[in-house]
Residue, then its C-alpha position, 0 to 999 in steps of 0.5 A: x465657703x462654710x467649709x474653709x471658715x469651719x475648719x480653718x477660720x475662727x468666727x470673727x467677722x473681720x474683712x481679713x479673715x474673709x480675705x483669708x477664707x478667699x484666698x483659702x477657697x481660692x487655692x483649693x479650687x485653682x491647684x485641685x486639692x481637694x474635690x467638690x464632692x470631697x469637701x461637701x462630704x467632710x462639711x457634712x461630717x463635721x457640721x453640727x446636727x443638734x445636741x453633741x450630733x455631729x456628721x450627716x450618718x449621725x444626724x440620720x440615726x438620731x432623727x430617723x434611726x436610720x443610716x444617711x444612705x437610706x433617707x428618704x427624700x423628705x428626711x433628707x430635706x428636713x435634716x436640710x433644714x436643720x443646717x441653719x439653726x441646729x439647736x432649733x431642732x426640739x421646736x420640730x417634735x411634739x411631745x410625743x416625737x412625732x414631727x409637728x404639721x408645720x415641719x410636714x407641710x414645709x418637707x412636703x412642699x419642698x418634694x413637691x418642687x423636686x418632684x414635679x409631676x410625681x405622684x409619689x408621697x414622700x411624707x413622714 
């Protein structure tokens, strides 16, 4: 769980510290701790977004300007996608700020397999 090796592991890539994040998750979904909801809502605070961007409403203000409860489908996917590689975020702008083809097409298709069927257009 990318939550319990965040804020409770260090980064080494060892066999006991994959036992530990185990035994970690193990103990917190077997005595109910915590929730699922809760800890998907602290990982999304504390993960990091892009240059010294950090939480998911942080994240929605510095790409769209807007809070996390009024993203879109399709900004909700690309900040989805940014997860991965954080500081990748400049290859997704042009020059201008506009979000380049290849980001729109990959946003697009992904509502399209969420939204099967809908004619709506999430796009940016």
């Amino acid at each position: 769980m990318q939550l319990v090796k965040n804020v409770f592991l260090n980064r080494n890539k060892t066999v006991a510290r994959k036992l530990e994040e185990m035994l970690i998750v193990w103990f917190l979904e077997n005595f109910q701790l915590s929730t699922k909801d809760r800890m998907y809502e602290v990982y999304l605070n504390i993960i990091e977004w892009g240059p010294r961007v950090y939480g998911i409403n942080e994240a929605s203000h510095f790409y769209f300007s807007k809070d996390a409860s009024k993203l879109s489908l399709a900004e909700s996917i690309f900040l989805a996608s940014v997860i991965p590689h954080p500081k990748w975020f400049k290859y997704s702008f042009d020059e201008n700020g506009h979000l380049r083809d290849f980001i729109i097409t990959f946003t697009n298709g992904c509502r399209k397999r969420c939204l099967k069927g809908a004619d709506q257009h999430y796009g940016f």
